[in-house]
PAMARVO-932215 format. One line per field, with one value per residue (C-alpha): x, y, z; residue in one letter; residue number from 1. Coordinates in steps of 0.2 Angstrom, whole numbers. Layout:
N
X = c(X/...);
Y = c(Y/...);
Z = c(Z/...);
rest = c(a/...);
nr = c(NUM/...);
***
This chain:
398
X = c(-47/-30/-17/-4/15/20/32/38/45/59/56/48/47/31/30/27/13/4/4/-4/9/5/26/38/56/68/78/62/61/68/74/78/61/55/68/63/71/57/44/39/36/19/16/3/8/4/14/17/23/40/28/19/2/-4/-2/-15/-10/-2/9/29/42/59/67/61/67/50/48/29/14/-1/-18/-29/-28/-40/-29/-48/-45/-34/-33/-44/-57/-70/-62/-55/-74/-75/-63/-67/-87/-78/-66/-83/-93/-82/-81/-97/-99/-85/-92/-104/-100/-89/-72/-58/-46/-57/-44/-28/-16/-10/-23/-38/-33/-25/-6/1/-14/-21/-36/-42/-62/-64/-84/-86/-66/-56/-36/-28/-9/-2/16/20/23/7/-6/3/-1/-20/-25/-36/-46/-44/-54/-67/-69/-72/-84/-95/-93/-97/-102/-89/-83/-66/-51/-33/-20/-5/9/25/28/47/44/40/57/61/48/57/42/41/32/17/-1/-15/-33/-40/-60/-66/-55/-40/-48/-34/-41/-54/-67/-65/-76/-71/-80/-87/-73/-74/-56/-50/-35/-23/-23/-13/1/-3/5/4/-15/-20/-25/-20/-36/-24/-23/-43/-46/-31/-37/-53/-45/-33/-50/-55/-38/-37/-52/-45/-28/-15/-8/6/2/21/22/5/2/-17/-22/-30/-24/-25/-41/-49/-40/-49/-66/-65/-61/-42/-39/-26/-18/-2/3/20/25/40/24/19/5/0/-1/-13/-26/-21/-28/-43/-49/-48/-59/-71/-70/-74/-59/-49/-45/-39/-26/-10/2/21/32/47/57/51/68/71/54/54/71/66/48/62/73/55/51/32/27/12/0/-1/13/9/22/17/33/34/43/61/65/60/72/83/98/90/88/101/101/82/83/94/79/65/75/80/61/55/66/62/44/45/55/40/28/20/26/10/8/2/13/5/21/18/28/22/40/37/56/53/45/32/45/58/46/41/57/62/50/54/73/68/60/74/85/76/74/54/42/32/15/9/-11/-14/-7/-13/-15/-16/-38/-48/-50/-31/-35/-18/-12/-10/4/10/19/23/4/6/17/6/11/5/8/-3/10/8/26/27/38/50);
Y = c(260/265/262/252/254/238/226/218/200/195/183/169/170/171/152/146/160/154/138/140/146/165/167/179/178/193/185/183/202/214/225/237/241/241/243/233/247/258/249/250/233/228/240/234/230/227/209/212/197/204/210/222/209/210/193/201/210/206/214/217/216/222/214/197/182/182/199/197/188/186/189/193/187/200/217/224/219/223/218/227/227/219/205/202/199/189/176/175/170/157/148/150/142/128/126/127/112/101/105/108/119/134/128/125/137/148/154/145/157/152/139/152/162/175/173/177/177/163/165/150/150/147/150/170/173/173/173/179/177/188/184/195/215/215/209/218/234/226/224/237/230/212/219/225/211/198/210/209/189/184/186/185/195/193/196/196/195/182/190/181/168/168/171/188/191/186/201/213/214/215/201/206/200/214/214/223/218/213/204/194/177/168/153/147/130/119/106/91/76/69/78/98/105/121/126/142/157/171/160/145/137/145/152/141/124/110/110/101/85/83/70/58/59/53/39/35/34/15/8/12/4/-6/-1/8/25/38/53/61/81/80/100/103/83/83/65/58/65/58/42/43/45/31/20/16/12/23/38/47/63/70/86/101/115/117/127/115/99/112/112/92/90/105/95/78/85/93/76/66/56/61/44/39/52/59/71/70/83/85/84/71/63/63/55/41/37/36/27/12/12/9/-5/3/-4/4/-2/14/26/44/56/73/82/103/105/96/102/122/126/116/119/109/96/83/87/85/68/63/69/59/43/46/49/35/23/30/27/10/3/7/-3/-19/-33/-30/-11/2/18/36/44/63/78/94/98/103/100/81/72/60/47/51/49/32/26/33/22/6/11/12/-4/-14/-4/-13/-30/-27/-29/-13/-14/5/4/22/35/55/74/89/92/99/114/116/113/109/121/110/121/127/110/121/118/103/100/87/68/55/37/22/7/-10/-13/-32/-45/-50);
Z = c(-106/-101/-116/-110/-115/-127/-120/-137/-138/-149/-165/-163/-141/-142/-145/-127/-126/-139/-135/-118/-106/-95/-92/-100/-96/-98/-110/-123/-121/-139/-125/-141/-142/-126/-111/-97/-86/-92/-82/-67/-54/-56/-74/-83/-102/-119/-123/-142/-153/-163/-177/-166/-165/-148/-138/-125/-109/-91/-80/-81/-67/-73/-58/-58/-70/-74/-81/-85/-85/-96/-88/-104/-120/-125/-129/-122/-105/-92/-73/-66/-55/-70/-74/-58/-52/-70/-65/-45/-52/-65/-51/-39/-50/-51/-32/-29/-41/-33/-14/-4/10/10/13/-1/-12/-20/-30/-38/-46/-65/-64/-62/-73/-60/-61/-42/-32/-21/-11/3/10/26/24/29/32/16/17/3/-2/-16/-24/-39/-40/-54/-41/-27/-36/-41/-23/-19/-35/-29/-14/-20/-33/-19/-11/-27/-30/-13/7/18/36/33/22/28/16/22/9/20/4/1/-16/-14/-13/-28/-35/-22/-10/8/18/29/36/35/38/22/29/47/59/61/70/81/73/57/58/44/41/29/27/44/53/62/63/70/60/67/56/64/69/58/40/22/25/39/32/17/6/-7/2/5/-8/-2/18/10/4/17/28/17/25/44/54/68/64/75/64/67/56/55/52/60/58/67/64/47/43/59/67/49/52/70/65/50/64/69/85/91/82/86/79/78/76/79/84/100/94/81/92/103/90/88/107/101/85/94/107/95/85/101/97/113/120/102/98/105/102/101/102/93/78/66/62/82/87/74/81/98/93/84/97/111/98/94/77/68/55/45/44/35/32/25/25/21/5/6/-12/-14/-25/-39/-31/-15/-26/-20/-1/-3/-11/2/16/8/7/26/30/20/27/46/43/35/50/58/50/54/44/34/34/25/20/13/7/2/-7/-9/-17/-36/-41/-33/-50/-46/-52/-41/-25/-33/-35/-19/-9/-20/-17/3/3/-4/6/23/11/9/-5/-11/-18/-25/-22/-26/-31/-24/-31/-26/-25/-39/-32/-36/-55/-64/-79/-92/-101/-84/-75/-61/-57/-51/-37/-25/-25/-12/-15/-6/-2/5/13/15/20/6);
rest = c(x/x/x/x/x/x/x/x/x/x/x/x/x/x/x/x/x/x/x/x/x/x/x/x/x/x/x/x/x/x/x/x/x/x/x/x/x/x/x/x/x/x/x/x/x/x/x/x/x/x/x/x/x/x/x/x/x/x/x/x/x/x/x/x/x/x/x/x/x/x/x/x/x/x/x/x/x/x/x/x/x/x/x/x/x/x/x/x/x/x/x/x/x/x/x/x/x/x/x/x/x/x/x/x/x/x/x/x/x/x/x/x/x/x/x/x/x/x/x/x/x/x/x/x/x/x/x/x/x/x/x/x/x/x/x/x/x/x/x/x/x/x/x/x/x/x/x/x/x/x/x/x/x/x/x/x/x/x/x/x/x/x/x/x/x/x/x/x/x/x/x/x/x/x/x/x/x/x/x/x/x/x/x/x/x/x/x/x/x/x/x/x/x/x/x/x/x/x/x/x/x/x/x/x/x/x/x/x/x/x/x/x/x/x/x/x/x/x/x/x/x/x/x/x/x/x/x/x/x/x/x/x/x/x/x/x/x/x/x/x/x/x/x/x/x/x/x/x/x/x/x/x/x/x/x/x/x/x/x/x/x/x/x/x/x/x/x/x/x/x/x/x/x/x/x/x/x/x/x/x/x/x/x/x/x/x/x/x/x/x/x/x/x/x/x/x/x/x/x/x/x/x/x/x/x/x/x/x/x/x/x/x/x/x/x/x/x/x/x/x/x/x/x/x/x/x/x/x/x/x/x/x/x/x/x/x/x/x/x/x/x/x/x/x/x/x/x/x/x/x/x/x/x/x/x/x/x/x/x/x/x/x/x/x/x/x/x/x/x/x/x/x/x/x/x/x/x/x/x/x/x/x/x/x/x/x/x/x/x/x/x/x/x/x/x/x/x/x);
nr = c(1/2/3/4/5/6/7/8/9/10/11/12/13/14/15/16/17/18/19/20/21/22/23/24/25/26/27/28/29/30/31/32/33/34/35/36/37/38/39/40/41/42/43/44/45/46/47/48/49/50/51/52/53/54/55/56/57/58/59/60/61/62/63/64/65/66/67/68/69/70/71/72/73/74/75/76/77/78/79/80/81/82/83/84/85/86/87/88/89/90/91/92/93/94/95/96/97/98/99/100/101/102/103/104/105/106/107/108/109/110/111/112/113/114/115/116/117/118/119/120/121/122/123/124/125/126/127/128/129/130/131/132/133/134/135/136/137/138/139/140/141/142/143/144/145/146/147/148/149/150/151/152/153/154/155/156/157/158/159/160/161/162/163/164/165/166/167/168/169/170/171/172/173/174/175/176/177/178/179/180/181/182/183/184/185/186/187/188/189/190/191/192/193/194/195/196/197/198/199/200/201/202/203/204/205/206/207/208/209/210/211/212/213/214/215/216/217/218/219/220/221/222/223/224/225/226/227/228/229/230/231/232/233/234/235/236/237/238/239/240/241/242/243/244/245/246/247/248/249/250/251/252/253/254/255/256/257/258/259/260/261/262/263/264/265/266/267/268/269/270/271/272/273/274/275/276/277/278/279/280/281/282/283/284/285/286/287/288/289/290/291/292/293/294/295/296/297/298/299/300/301/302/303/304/305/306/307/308/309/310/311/312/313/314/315/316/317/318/319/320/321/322/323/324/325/326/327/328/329/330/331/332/333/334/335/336/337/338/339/340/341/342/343/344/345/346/347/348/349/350/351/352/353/354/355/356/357/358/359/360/361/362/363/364/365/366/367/368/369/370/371/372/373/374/375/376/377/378/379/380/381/382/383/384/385/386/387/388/389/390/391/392/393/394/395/396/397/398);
***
């Protein structure tokens, strides 16, 4: 076993470590004893409380607020290929458990144990996306541990996350096994999808929001439904096949409402669905001003709020966005309000609806309330883990 240099921590900085918690911030670091100049991005380490006990080991980036991770809380292992395959079998285990066929996030970062790695199935093609320097410098392992837990044809690595940046590495798409498909199948529930890959979202599809279509499929037979942010028509074709009447998806990609036409086909749900192209702001607008009312209203927008100091411009986009889509409601409709934006609490989205309702002079009802799937398992000393909310709401008369 390789013996690793020590990154030490100062007094009583080891507190959030121990209580759960894989992050280590430059300014917990007794830099006196160990110079974080001295390592290299990605550097395996040795995380040593100020008495010289090892916390376990991880890797360091002296460039990055977050200066190091844990990965082992056992000084005897290291990120290597071993435990690599050790945790891809634990989160596979897990998945298998929750579903039955082969499409979900195999592997969720912090949550799985694997600080800066995600991994999506799409039954034998796996997509990858890595976002620190440590599991950068791991992936050759990370390769061949996937080839010893499972089958698959295969493995591209999307590594374009902006927050690679912050950990000073480049953004890229490579094929480490098989092929790049122009396009992956996803099967959820009743419904057959075909979700872009090369030029699509994140890695292709939104797994996280799974467990909340399901739901939303209970409230929509007989009823008309404009799915907002549509992307490839996960929401709306699963509205379609649980019976609405007629579904209209919005969204900016020309390529995305493609697959919209594609998965409605595929659906048999092609004289129930169209597409609208445009900005969303701009089509609910023009939708008001034609007078269309809908009975279910789902907006799903990307992440308004990526960083803290977006927090007040993004505030004021999902209280614009609310509004637009309650003013398109029936008098008795139904309105799925989502945020995948971390820095939004689940509060602030409450509130922001409730505000939105009285804004229009309208009663809210909050039937359900949504999270990200369990095959995005939340760290419970890590809040960063949980950044999905979706809220169910009744929007009456007042």
């Amino acid at each position: 076993m390789e013996l690793l240099p020590a990154l030490a921590l100062k007094k009583n900085e080891d507190r959030r470590l121990k209580a759960g918690h894989l992050w280590i911030f430059s300014n917990e670091v007794d830099t006196a004893k160990t110079p974080l100049t001295a390592l290299e991005p990605g550097q395996l380490v040795d995380i040593q409380a100020s008495n010289g006990k090892s916390l376990g080991t991880g890797y360091a980036n002296p460039n990055s607020l977050i200066c190091a991770r844990l990965v082992s809380r056992d000084p005897s292992h290291q990120l290597d290929r071993s435990l690599l395959h050790h945790r891809f079998n634990i989160a596979l285990s897990l998945r298998e458990r929750l579903y039955d066929q082969p499409f979900y996030r195999l592997l969720y970062g912090e949550s799985d144990g694997l600080p800066g790695l995600v991994v999506d199935r799409y039954d034998e093609t796996l997509v990858a996306q890595i976002t620190t320097a440590g599991m950068e410098r791991a992936k050759p392992a990370i390769v061949e541990a996937l080839e010893k837990t499972l089958r698959f044809q295969n493995l591209i690595f999307r590594n374009d996350n902006p927050l690679r940046a912050l950990e000073g590495l480049a953004s890229y798409t490579e094929v480490a096994i098989g092929d790049l498909p122009d396009a992956v199948e996803v099967t959820e529930g009743p419904a057959r999808f075909v979700a872009p890959l090369a030029a699509g979202q994140k890695t292709g599809w939104f797994f996280d929001q799974r467990d909340n279509r399901e739901r939303l499929s209970a409230l929509v037979r007989d009823k008309t439904v404009l799915d907002v942010f549509s992307y490839v028509g996960a929401w709306g074709i699963r509205a379609a096949l649980a019976g609405a009447r007629q579904v209209s998806c919005v969204d900016s990609s020309a390529t995305a409402l493609q697959a919209v036409v594609e998965n409605a086909r595929r659906n048999g749900m092609q004289e129930r669905v169209e597409t609208l192209a445009g900005d969303a702001f701009e089509v609910m607008a023009e939708l008001r001003r034609e007078r269309r009312r809908f009975d279910v209203v789902i907006i799903d927008p990307p992440a308004f709020i990526k960083r803290r100091k977006d927090l007040r411009n993004g505030l004021n986009a999902y209280r614009a966005l609310n509004q637009a889509a309650m003013q398109l409601l029936e008098r008795d409709g139904m309105l799925v309000s989502a945020s995948c934006s971390y820095h939004l609490p689940r509060e602030e989205l409450r509130h922001i609806i409730q505000g939105s309702a009285r804004h229009l002079d309208r009663f809210a009802q909050i039937l359900y309330q949504g999270h990200q799937g369990p095959d995005h398992p939340v760290h419970p000393a890590i809040p960063e883990t949980e950044y999905l909310k979706a809220f169910f709401a009744r929007i009456l008369p007042n």
